[in-house]
Steps between C-alpha positions, in 0.01 A plus 500: 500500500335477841613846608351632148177288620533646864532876388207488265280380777602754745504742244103378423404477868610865537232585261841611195556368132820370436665680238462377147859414445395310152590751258146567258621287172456806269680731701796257501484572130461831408858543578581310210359797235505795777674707752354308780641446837269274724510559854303385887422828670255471798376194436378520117695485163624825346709580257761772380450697236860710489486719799075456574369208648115383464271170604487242262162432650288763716277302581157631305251313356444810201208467247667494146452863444708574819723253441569685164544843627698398780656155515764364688742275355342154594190659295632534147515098533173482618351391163741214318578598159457140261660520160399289250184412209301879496165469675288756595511658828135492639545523885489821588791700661729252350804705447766289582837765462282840501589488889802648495753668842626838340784520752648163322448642172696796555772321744571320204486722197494888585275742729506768245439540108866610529633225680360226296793385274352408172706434161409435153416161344424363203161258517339343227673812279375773740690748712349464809633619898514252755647432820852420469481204794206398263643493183619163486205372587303708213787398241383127570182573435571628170691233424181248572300716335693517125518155510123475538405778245713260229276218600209675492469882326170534589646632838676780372225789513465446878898594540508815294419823592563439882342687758841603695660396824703756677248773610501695828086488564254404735269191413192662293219643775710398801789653736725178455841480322452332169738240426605712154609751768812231531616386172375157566183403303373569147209536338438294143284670212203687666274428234503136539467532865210531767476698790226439775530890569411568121162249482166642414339454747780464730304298764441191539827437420535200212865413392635521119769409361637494172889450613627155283625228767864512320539814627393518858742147531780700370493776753385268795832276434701761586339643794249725403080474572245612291243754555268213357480268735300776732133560575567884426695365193744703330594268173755720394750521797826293582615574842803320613454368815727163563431442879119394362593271214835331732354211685741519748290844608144279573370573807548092610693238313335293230321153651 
């Protein structure tokens, strides 16, 4: 303990940091749904990625629209992502999830159209191509989702006619990788859905939503967030995206 003590001190009085040996919470986690190898390299966290290696933090303070186009890894939790009673999303830029680090995405499901292994399900009655490490997960969700449309029928025109998941595309007027582009979100009926991008006029920006609550708690208990709970709200999507709804992923331990 005192030699810990003494080394900090000189370390201080040399005008040096020492290193952050606490491993960043979230980090810790990821490994837990992705190919993610934390490691110290000179002086700051990193992690592995396969054979590529990048910061977990570099160290930026980035304006949201940076932090969008080019986020590190600590960024994409940035913004907490709160499940839970629908409410609209007022503050602006509050986008919790539309961060995401394309290298993670595509350690973990494919770098190429070709190289993302999709299959064939079955959801709700509709084919549909997903991811195959995300097919469980979507399978669940139809599960919840039957046994909600016998409690309550009225939900049933929101889940037909769905909007797709597996598509190789960019996100609509951008140059980033849509999450389609993987196999693991979908999109529930369009024309029950809103779409900041399709308003009239298109700024300011005021959130609608027409999404029933049964719904969105189906998809979030099995790990996936909702295009919904964003300032530039997309009601329709279902992205999944575990590491924001697994506590264990926080940024600091709960009080």
């Amino acid at each position: 303990m005192a030699t810990a003590f003494m080394t900090g001190v000189l370390l201080m009085s040399l005008g040096a940091s020492p290193e952050p040996t606490t491993l960043p919470r979230a980090l810790a986690c990821l490994s837990t749904w992705y190919p993610v190898e934390p490691v110290m390299k000179d002086g700051a966290w990193h992690f592995k990625l396969g054979e590529a290696t990048y910061r977990w933090d570099d160290g930026k303070a980035k304006p949201f629209a940076e932090a969008l186009a080019s986020p590190d890894l600590e960024d994409t939790f940035s913004l907490p992502y709160t499940p839970g009673p629908i409410t609209p999303v007022t503050r602006e830029n509050e986008d919790p999830g539309r961060i995401r680090f394309e290298p993670l995405f595509r350690a973990a499901y494919g770098t190429s159209q070709a190289q993302v292994d999709v299959v064939d399900i079955a959801f709700l009655g509709q084919p549909l191509k997903v991811n195959r490490k995300v097919a469980p997960a979507f399978g669940r969700v139809a599960k919840r989702l039957e046994a909600s449309v016998k409690q309550a029928p009225s939900l049933k025109p929101y889940l037909k006619n769905l909007g797709g998941t597996f598509v190789w595309r960019k996100i609509a007027n951008t140059d980033r990788q849509s999450a389609h582009s993987y196999g693991v979100s979908i999109d529930v009926n369009v024309k029950h859905a809103h779409y900041w991008e399709w308003a009239r006029p298109k700024a300011p920006v005021r959130w609608a939503n027409q999404i029933p609550q049964a719904i969105v708690d189906a998809f979030e208990a099995e790990g996936f967030i909702w295009g919904g709970r964003w300032y530039h709200y997309d009601t329709m999507h279902f992205e999944y995206r575990p590491e924001l709804l697994d506590p264990a992923c926080t940024s600091s331990p709960s009080p």
